[in-house]
C-alpha positions, 0 to 999 in steps of 0.5 A: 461548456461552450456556446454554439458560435463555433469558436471556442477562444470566444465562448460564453461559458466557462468550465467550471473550477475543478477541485484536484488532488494536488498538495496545497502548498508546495512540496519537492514534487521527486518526493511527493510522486510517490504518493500518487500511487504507492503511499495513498494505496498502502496508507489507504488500504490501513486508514481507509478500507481495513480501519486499523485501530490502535492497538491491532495486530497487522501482517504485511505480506510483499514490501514494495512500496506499497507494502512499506506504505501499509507498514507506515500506515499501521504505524500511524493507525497505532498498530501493536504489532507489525509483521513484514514479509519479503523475501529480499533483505533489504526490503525487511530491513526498510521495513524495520525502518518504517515501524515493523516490529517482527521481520519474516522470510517466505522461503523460510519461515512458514508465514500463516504459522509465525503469525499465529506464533507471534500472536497467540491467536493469528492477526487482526488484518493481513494485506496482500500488497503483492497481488497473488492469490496464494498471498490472500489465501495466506493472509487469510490463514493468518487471520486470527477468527473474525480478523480480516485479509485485504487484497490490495495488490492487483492479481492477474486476471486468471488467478483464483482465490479458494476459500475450503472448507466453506464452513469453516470460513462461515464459522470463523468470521473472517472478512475478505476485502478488496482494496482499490488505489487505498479506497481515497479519495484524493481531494481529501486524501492526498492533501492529509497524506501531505500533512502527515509527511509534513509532520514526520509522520510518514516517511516519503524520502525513505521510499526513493532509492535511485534517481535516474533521467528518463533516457534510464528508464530501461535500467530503472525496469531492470532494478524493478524486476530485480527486487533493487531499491524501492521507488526509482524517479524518473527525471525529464529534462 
């Protein structure tokens, strides 16, 4: 706060300290960015808003790095299961690296079928990291009863979610969940996101495909459009 002299180099008050995410050591920041957006999503959507107990059965539906990072959070939650979807391979190859047990392709495999194929009775959780309404309606169907769909992925304004018939959904005791950048808290998350890097638990390099200088940032949009690689860094400098 500064005082009323007008000359803000010579104020009587200080700003008070302000807590901020940063990791707490230092850390190579060309892989720790990608916490900032992508990893404390996908890993807070599994350990934050859908609480993903071992044992549990998940479906991931989109392996961006967002979805990666909610198969690398079911995998540190302990999940049994972890069914990834994609349509591009290597995506649903990098999946298998980061801990999925069963790989499907959307145009080919009827995805809400193989998932109560696999299961018996449909999944405990099924994210949407994708951020398409026909996805949560497929995460829905899924769900095994009293499961719970996440939309995680942000879906365009006009898109709509039905849910039909409503009784059906009533009975079934299905839960429907928005999830916001992971529901973090980053004061208290990033610095545990760091520790689980640090301890080989989750795998941040992994998500860094390309490198490319900030003059390339137009060549990094086209992979991103492409399905290309995961995560591009951009250099400055």
């Amino acid at each position: 706060m500064a005082s009323d002299s007008g000359d803000s180099g010579s104020t009587r008050w200080s700003p008070p300290p302000v807590r901020s995410g940063s990791p707490p050591t230092p850390h190579p920041l060309d892989v720790a960015c990608v916490i900032g957006c992508a990893v404390q999503t996908g890993v807070g959507a599994v350990l934050n808003t859908a609480h993903v107990e071992p044992g549990a059965t998940v479906l991931v539906l989109g392996l961006g790095g967002i979805g990666l990072s909610i198969v690398q959070g079911a995998r540190v939650a302990g999940a049994a299961r972890i069914i990834a979807s994609d349509p591009v391979p290597a995506r649903r190859e990098a999946a298998r690296r980061f801990g999925a047990t069963d790989l499907l392709d959307p145009a080919a495999d009827d995805v809400a079928w193989r998932a109560m194929e696999l299961t018996g009775v449909g999944v405990d959780y099924a994210f949407d990291a994708v951020g398409r309404a026909s996805l949560v309606q497929t995460a829905l169907a899924a769900c095994r009863n009293g499961g719970t769909a996440l939309a995680v992925g942000a879906a365009p304004i006009d898109e709509v979610i039905s849910i039909a018939p409503a009784a059906l959904f009533t009975l079934s005791e299905k839960k429907l969940l928005g999830c916001a950048l992971g529901s973090c808290n980053s004061v208290r998350d990033i610095p545990r996101l760091v520790a689980l890097w640090q301890a080989g638990r989750l795998d941040l390099e992994g998500l860094v495909t390309a490198r490319r200088p900030l003059a390339e940032i137009n060549e990094a949009m086209a992979d991103l459009r492409a399905g290309r690689g995961i995560r591009t860094v951009l250099t400055l400098g």
